[in-house]
Structures are given as structure tokens and as C-alpha cells.
VOGU-3710 file (C-alpha; in Angstrom, 3 decimals, decimal comma):
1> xxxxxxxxxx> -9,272/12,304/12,342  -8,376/15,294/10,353  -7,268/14,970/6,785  -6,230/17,131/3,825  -7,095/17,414/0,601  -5,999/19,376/-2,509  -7,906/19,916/-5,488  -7,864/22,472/-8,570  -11,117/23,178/-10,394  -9,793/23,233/-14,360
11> xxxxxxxxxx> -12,158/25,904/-16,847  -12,040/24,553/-20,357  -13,902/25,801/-23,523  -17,224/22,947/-24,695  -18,195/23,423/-28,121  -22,107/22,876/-28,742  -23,567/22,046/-32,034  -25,477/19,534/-33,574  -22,630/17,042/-34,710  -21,621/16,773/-31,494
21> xxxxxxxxxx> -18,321/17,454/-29,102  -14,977/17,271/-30,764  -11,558/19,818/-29,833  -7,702/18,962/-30,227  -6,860/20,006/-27,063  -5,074/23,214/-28,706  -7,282/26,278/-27,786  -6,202/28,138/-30,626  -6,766/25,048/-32,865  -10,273/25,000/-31,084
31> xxxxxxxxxx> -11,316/28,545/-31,941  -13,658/29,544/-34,356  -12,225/31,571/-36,708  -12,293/35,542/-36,649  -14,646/37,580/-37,931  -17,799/40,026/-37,515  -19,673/40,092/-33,994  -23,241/41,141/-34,450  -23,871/43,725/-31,806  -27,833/44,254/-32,578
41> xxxxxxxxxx> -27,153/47,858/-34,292  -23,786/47,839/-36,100  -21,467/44,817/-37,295  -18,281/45,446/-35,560  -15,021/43,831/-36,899  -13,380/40,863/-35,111  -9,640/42,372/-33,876  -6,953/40,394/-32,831  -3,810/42,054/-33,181  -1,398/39,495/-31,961
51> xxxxxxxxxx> -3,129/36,826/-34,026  -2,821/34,144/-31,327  -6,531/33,159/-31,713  -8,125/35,245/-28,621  -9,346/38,950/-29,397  -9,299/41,676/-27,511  -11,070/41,578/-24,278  -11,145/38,176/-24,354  -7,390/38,003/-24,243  -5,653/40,203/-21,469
61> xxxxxxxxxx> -2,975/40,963/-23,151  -3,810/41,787/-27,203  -0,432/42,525/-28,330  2,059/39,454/-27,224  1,371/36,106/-28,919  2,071/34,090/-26,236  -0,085/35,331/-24,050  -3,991/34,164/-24,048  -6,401/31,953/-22,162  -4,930/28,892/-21,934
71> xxxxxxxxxx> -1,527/29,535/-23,116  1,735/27,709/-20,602  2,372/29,599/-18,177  5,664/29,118/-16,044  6,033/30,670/-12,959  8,187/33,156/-11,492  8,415/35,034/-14,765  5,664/38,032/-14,217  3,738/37,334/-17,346  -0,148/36,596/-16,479
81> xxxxxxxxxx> 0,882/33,599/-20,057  -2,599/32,356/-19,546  -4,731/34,897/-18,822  -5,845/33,450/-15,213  -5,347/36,256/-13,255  -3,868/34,891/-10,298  -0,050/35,102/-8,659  2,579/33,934/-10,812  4,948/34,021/-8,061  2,278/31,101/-6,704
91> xxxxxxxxxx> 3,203/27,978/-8,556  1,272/25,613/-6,003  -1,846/27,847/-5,740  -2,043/27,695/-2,136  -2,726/31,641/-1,796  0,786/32,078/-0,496  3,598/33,852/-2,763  7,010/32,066/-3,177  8,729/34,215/-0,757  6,855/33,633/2,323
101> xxxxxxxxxx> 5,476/30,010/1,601  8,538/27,309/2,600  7,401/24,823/-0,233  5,775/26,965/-3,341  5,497/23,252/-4,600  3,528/22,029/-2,500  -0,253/23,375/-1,763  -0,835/21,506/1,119  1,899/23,587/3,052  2,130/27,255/4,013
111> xxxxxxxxxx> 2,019/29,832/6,676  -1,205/29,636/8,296  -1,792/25,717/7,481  -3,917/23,434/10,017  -0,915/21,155/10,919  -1,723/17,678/11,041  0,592/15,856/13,515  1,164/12,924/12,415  2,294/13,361/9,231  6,097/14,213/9,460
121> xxxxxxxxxx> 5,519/17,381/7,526  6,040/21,111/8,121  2,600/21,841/7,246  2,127/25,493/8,899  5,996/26,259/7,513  6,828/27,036/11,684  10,309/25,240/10,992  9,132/22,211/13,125  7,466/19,143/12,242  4,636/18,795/15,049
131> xxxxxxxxxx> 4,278/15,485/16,828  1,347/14,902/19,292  -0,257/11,890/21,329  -2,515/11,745/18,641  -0,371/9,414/16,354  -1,610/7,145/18,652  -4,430/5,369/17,896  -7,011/3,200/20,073  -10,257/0,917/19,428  -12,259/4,410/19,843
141> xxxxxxxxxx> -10,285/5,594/16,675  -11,005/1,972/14,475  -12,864/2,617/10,958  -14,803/-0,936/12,011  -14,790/-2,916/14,868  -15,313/-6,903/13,534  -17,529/-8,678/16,192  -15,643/-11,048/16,646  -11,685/-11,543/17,958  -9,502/-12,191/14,822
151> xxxxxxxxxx> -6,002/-13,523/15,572  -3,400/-13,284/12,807  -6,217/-11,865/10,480  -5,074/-11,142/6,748  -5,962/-9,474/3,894  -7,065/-11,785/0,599  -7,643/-9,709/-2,796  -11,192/-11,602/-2,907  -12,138/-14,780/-1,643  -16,040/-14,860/-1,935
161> xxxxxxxxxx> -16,163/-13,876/-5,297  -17,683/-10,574/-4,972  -15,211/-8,096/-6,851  -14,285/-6,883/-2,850  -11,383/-7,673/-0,788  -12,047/-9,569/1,526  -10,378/-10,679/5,351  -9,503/-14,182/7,304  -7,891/-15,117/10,432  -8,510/-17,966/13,270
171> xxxxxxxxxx> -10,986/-16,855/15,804  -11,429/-18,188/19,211  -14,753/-19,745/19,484  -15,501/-19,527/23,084  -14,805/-15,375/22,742  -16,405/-14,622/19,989  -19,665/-12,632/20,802  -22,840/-15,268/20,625  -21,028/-18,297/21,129  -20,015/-20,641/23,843
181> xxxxxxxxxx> -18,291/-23,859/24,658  -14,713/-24,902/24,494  -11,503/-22,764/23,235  -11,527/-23,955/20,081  -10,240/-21,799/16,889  -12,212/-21,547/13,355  -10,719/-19,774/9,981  -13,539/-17,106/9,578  -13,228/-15,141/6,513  -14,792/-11,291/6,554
191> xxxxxxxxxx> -16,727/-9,696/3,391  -17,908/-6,730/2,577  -21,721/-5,917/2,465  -23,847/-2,392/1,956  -23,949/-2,313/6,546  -19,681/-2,537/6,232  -18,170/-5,961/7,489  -19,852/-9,040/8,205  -18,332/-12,682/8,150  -19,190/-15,176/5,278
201> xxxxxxxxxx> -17,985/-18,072/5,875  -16,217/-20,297/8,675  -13,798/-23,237/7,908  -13,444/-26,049/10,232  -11,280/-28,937/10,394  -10,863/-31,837/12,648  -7,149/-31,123/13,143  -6,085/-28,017/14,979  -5,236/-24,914/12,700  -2,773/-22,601/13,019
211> xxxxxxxxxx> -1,892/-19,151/11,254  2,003/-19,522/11,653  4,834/-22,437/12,839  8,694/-22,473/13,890  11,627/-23,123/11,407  14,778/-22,797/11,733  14,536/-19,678/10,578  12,328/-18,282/13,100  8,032/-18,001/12,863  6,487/-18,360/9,522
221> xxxxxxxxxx> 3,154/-18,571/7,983  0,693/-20,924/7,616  -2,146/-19,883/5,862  -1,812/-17,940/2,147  -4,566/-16,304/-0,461  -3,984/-16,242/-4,310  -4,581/-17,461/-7,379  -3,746/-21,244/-7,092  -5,427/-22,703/-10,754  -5,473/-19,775/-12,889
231> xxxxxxxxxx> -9,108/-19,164/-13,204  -8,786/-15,572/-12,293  -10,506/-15,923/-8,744  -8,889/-16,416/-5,496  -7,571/-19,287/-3,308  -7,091/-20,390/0,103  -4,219/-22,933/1,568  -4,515/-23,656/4,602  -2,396/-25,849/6,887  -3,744/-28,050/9,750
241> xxxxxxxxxx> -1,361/-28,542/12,812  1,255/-31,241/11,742  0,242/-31,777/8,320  0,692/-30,017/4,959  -1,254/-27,482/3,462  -4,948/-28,033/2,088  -6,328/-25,806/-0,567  -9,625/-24,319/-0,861  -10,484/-23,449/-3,988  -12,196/-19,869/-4,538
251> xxxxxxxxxx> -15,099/-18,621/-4,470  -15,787/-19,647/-0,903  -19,332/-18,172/-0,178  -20,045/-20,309/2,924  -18,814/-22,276/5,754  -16,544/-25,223/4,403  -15,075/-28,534/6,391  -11,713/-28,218/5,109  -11,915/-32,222/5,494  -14,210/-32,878/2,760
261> xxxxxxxxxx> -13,452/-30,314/0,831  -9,271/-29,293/1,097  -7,100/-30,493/-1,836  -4,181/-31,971/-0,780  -0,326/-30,149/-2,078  1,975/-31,799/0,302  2,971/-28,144/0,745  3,476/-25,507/3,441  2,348/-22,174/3,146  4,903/-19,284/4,635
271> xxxxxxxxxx> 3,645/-16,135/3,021  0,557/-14,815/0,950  0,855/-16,646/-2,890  3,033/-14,285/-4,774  3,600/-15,324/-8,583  7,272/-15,367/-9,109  7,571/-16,547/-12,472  4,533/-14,316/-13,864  2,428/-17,113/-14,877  -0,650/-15,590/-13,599
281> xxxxxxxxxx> -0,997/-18,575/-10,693  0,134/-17,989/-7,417  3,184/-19,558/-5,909  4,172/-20,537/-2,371  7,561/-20,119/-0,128  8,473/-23,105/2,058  10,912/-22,977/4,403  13,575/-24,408/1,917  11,378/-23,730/-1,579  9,091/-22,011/-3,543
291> xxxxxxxxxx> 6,464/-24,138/-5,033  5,262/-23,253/-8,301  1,298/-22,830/-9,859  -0,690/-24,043/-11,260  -2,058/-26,070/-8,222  -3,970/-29,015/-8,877  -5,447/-31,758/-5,986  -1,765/-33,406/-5,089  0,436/-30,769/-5,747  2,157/-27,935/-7,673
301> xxxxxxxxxx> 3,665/-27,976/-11,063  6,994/-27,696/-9,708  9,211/-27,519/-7,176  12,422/-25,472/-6,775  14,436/-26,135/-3,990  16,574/-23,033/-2,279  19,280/-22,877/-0,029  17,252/-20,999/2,914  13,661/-19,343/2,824  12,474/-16,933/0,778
311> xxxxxxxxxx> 10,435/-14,056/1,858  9,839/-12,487/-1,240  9,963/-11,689/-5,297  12,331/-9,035/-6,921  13,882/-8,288/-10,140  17,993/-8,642/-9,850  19,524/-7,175/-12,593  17,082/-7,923/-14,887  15,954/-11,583/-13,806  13,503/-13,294/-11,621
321> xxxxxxxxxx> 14,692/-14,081/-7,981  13,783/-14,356/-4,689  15,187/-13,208/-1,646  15,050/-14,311/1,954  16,745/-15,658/5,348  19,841/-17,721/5,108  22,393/-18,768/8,019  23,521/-15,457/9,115  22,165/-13,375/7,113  19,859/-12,287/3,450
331> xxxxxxxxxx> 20,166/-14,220/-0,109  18,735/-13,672/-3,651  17,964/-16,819/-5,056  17,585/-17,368/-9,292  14,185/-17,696/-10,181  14,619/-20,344/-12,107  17,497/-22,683/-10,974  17,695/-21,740/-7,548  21,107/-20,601/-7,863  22,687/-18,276/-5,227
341> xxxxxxxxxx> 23,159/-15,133/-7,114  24,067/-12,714/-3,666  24,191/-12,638/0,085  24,797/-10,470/3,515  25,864/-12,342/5,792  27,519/-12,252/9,326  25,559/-8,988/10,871  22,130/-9,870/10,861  19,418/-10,874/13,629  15,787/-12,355/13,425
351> xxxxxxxxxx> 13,225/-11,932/12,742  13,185/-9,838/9,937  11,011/-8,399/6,962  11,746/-8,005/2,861  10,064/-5,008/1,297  10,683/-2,162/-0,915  10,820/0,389/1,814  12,224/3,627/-0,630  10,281/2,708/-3,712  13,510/2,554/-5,154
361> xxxxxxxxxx> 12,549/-1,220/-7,099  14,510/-3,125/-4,989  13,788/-5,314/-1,762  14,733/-3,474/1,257  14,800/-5,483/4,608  14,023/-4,804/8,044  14,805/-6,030/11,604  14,866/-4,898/15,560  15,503/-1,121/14,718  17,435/-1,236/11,755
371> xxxxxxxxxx> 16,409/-1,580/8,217  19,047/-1,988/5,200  18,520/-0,875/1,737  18,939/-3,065/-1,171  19,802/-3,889/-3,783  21,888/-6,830/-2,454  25,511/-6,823/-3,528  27,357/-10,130/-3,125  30,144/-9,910/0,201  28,744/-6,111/0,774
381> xxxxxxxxxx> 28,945/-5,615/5,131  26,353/-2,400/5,005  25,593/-0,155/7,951  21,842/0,191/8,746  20,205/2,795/6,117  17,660/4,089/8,797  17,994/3,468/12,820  14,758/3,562/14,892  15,532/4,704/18,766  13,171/3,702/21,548
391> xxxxxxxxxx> 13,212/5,642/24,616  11,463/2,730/26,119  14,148/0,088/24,641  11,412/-2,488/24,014  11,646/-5,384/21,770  10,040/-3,824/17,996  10,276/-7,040/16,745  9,289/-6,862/12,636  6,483/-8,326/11,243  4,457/-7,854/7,456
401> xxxxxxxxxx> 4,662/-4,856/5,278  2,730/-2,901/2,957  2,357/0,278/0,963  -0,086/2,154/3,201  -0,598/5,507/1,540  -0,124/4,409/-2,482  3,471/5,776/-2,922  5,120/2,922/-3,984  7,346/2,569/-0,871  6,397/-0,385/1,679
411> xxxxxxxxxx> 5,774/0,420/5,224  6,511/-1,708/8,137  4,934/-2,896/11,180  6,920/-3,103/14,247  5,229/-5,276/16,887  5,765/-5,605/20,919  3,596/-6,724/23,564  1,852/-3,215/24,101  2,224/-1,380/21,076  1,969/-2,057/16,896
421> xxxxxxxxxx> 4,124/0,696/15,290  3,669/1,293/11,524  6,839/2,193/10,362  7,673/5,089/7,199  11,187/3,889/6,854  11,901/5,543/2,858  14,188/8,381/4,390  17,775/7,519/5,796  18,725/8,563/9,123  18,300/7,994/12,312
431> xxxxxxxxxx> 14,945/8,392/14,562  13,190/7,985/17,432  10,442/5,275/16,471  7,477/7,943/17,267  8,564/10,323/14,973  8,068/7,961/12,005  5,679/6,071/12,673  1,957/5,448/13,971  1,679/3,429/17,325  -1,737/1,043/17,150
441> xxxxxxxxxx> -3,031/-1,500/20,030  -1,218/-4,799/20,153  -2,002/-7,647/18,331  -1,382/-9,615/14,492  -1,058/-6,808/11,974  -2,104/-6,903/7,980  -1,675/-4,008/6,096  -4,197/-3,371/2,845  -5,970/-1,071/1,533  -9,145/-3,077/2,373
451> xxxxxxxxxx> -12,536/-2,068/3,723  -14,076/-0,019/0,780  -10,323/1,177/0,095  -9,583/2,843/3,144  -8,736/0,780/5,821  -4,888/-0,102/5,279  -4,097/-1,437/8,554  -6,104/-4,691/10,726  -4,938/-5,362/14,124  -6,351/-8,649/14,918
461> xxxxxxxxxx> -6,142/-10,145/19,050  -6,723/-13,748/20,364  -9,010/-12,106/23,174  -10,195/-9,276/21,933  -11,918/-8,223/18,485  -10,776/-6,967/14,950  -9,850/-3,309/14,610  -9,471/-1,716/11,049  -7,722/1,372/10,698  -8,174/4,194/8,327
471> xxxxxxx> -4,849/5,804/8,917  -3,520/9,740/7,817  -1,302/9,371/4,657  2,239/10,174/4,641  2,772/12,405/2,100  4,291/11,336/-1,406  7,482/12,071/-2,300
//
């Protein structure tokens, strides 16, 4: 996989003496000041005629001030400020002159440039935006390969304890690779060791357990990973078929019977613990609630009932809320009282996502080829913000989302029975789905960074093992 990477090599001045290393970051401040130079024969006077700090050869250009090593120096101006000798009509140092490089902003573009396909940039500045078969990515192309078949695997921040994320999803027994017997599924949870991934610990339970159940709303989430006490290490709820969810108290370092050792919350978990109130404890979405930390064996410190089911936290005009599915359409939900402060309604199908897709601060959400940017304004009927075409017209039904490449806009992952498309939706318009996104095998999708922060993306499979992907970034805005 071929990746890019820009770096400038900075020359400053290091001042050796016995006291030490000190310098105020002014280079004139930082000079000595002038005087003789003893040149073995004769002592020849120190000259600088522009009095900037830098003699004569030392500064290229003895008779202008504002010129000398280390001096600003603007582009596009013709004035070598700082004494570099290079192109000043080459802000981004790419070796290409404004005038024949299409971004002089930019050093990862100009004439000449490998072009990575997959990127949605003009890299070689050819006018066109290169796509290839190559943004499609198989088992062969997988940073790690779990042993194991995963299904509905997520990320956890760190469950074991170790200061390393960490993974988890149900795995079928009677698949996995040294095991026999029935088809029976175990929570195994993944760590990280010096040989890459290995598993750590497996949770069992007489009931059955499941990853995700029906509402009304549509499929949500069973299992979540967070913060439930406030002791600054990581949690696990988990909820057996039927019942409501047990919690497992972090750090888990080997295989548990969630029997004997679950804590009961009379709870259900929908999505990963998020702390809406800031508390520092994490805090689950029902289907009609959010549940609020600290967690203790019985329950939560409180309960907040809301009018539908949240999906996630935001800031609305400068409180607390949540937003997430109601009848018809999206709400935002007060923090604190519950309180219906907004909806959409009336134009809306399921399932859907909530995520800051722009990086513009405010939840964004997402369903079957359309995504809508917030921020939600109360009776507002929007049109889609960005329109994803499939030749192929299959189902991309939405699933979780996450910031993939660091620059503070979510991407999504679209999901259908023989693809996993991760979505770069910050950019209005309408596309075909392959020319924003990456297409991945099949299967339950969690989106990190993880493994030794570089995977962002695990596609889990009943049948068939993990994959981790270490994916090309997008580039940042």
C-alpha cells in the first residue's frame, strides 16, 4: 500500500558553553554580539552594515535589515528574507514554482507526483482525480488477520489494563481455529502484545449473548466499553439474551463467567459508554434513556427518560444534549431534563447513523445514500447535504462511524451483503459511492485507530476471521 509523507528538516543555531543551552527564539536576540574575528595573522573588524545581527557573508544580503538567516520570509515577494536560498515563488517546498504546481500549498501535490488512487486528490496536478480497483481492499491487504472469526467486534480504549486499546466481539466456538463442539458464541476480547494481536480473555455466560437486539427503532447494541465507576480504567456491559445488562468491571486480564462475576444495572446497552454530562463516568443510551455514571452493582446514578433513542452527545447552542431516532425522523434531547429542544421529522428512513461528518461541531446524520448536515433546526425539511449513487443500486445500509484519518470529521461505514464501504462524506455534492469511499469485505465494522495506532478499520464475520485494516488517509482539509 503506497503512502505519502511530507516532512521539512528545520536548521537552527545551538549555543555550547558550560552553563548550558538557553536562546529566546529571536536569532538576533541569540547572537553574540559584534566584534573582532581572530584570523591567526591580523584581527579583522566585525562588519555588519545593516545592523540586523548577521555580518557579512554570513548574511546574503548585508545592506537590508530585514533580510538575514532566519528572518520571515513570505512568499511570492522575490526577496531571499531568510537567507535559505531556495524559490520564493515555492511556498510548499515541493520543488515546483507557483506557476506550474496546481496547489503551491500543498507539498504533497505537483506535476510529476506518484498519484495515489484512492485518495480523492489531484496528486500529479493532471486535472483528474485517479480512481483504480485498488480502493478495494481484501484479506490479502489486512494489517492482521485475528485467528479467530470475530462477529460484531469493537474497539474498547483499554480493557486489560495495559495502557493499549484493546478489541471484543462474540466468536463462534465451533469455527474458531483449535476448537470443536457445538455453535456456541463466547465474548473474546483481543490485546496487544510485542508478536501483534493475541486474545486475553474469553467471557462466558450460561445465557446466550448477543452483540445487538430489535427496537422499535430498528437494531441496536448490546454490548458497550467505558468508564462505568470512575476509577480511570475501563468497563464492560454486557447483555445476555432476554435480560439486562451485566457489567464487568475493568481490568479484565483473563477469562471471566459473566455469572459469578457481572454486576447487575437493570440496564441495556445501545452504544459504546459516552459521558454526556462530563462527569468522567461513562453513560449508556437505552432505547427510551440515557442512564447516567457512576455505575455501582444494581444500577446507575440516574436515569433520564427521552422521548425516542439517542444515538449520540452534542453541544446545542451551548448546552448538553443528545440526539437520536424519533417517530419519523431525528431529535435533540436536553441533557439534563430530557426536554425536546429540536426535531426533523417526516423525510427520514432507517437505519441511520449520528456523527460529525464535516468537522463542523455539530452531529451530522446518515442513512441509505443520503447524509444531512446539522446542526438541527426545529421544523427545518432539509435536502440531503451529500448523495451517494450506486451503479449497482444495492442496499448501503449505515452502520458506526469514526474519524479515520485524525481530521476531526467522522467517516461512515456503509454496509451490504458483499461489500463494507467507508464513507468520506465532509464535502457536499453528489457521488458515486466509489469515488468517496474505500470498499472492504463484508462483515460487522468498528472503526479506531487501534492496533499500535494504525489500524482504523476491523471487519469482523460470523464464519470467517478478524481483518484489521491500515487504510490510506484522506487528506486534511
Amino acid at each position: 500500500m503506497v503512502r505519502r509523507f511530507a516532512a521539512r528538516l528545520w536548521w537552527g543555531q545551538v549555543a555550547l558553553g558550560l552553563g548550558g543551552c538557553s536562546g529566546s527564539g529571536d536569532p538576533k536576540a541569540d547572537r553574540p554580539a559584534m566584534g573582532t574575528v581572530d584570523t591567526g595573522s591580523t584581527v579583522a573588524p566585525v562588519v555588519d552594515a545593516d545592523g540586523d545581527g548577521y555580518p557579512a557573508p554570513e548574511d546574503c544580503d548585508d545592506a537590508d535589515p530585514a533580510v538575514f538567516p532566519g528572518a520571515d520570509d513570505p512568499p511570492y515577494d522575490g526577496v531571499d528574507s531568510d537567507c535559505a536560498g531556495d524559490d520564493d515563488f515555492d511556498a510548499d517546498h515541493d520543488g515546483v514554482s507557483r506557476d506550474a504546481d496546481c496547489d503551491d500549498a500543498d507539498p504533497l501535490r505537483f506535476p510529476g507526483n506518484t498519484e495515489l488512487l484512492c485518495d480523492q486528490v489531484d496528486g500529479d496536478c493532471d486535472g483528474e482525480v485517479e480512481r483504480a480497483a485498488s480502493c478495494a481492499f481484501g484479506e490479502e491487504d489486512a494489517l492482521a488477520v485475528l485467528d479467530a472469526p470475530g462477529f460484531d467486534v469493537r474497539l474498547a480504549p483499554d480493557l486489560t489494563g495495559d495502557g493499549l486499546p484493546d478489541l471484543f466481539g462474540l466468536v463462534n466456538v465451533s469455527f474458531q481455529t483449535g476448537h470443536g463442539g457445538s455453535d456456541t458464541d463466547v465474548l473474546q476480547i483481543w490485546g496487544q502484545d510485542a508478536d501483534g494481536v493475541a486474545p486475553v480473555a474469553t467471557v462466558t455466560s450460561s445465557a446466550e449473548l448477543a452483540t445487538s437486539y430489535w427496537t422499535e427503532f430498528g437494531v441496536a447494541r448490546a454490548m458497550a466499553a467505558g468508564d462505568a465507576d470512575g476509577d480511570g480504567m475501563d468497563d464492560l456491559w454486557v447483555t445476555p439474551a432476554g435480560g439486562s445488562a451485566l457489567l464487568l468491571l475493568g481490568p479484565i486480564t483473563g477469562d471471566v463467567d459473566l455469572d459469578a462475576r457481572g454486576l447487575a444495572t437493570g440496564a441495556q446497552a445501545l452504544l459504546p459508554a459516552t459521558d454526556v454530562d462530563g462527569d468522567g463516568t461513562g453513560d449508556l443510551f437505552g432505547w427510551d434513556h440515557v442512564s447516567f455514571g457512576p455505575w455501582h452493582d444494581g444500577g446507575s446514578a440516574r436515569t433520564l427518560p427521552i422521548d425516542g433513542q439517542p444515538e449520540a452527545a452534542i453541544d446545542y447552542e451551548g448546552d448538553r444534549a443528545v440526539v437520536g431516532l424519533v417517530a419519523g425522523g431525528f431529535g435533540a434531547w436536553d441533557a439534563e431534563t430530557g426536554a425536546l429542544l429540536a426535531s426533523w421529522k417526516g423525510f427520514f428512513a432507517y437505519p441511520a447513523v449520528a456523527a460529525d461528518m464535516n468537522g463542523d461541531g455539530y452531529a451530522d446524520f446518515g442513512f441509505v445514500g443520503k447524509v444531512y448536515y446539522g446542526p438541527i433546526v426545529d421544523g427545518r425539511e432539509p435536502d440531503p447535504d451529500v448523495v451517494l449513487e450506486d451503479e449497482l443500486d444495492r442496499n448501503l445500509e449505515p452502520g458506526v462511524a469514526g474519524d479515520v484519518d485524525g481530521d476531526g470529521a467522522e467517516e461512515i461505514a456503509l454496509v451490504e451483503s458483499s461489500s463494507t464501504f467507508i464513507v468520506h462524506a465532509s464535502t457536499p455534492g453528489t457521488f458515486p459511492v466509489a469515488d468517496v469511499s474505500y470498499q472492504l469485505p463484508p462483515g460487522s465494522v468498528s472503526i479506531g485507530p487501534w492496533f499500535n495506532a494504525r489500524a482504523e478499520v476491523a471487519i469482523g464475520s460470523y464464519y470467517a476471521p478478524v481483518d484489521l485494516f491500515d487504510l490510506p488517509l484522506w487528506p486534511v482539509e
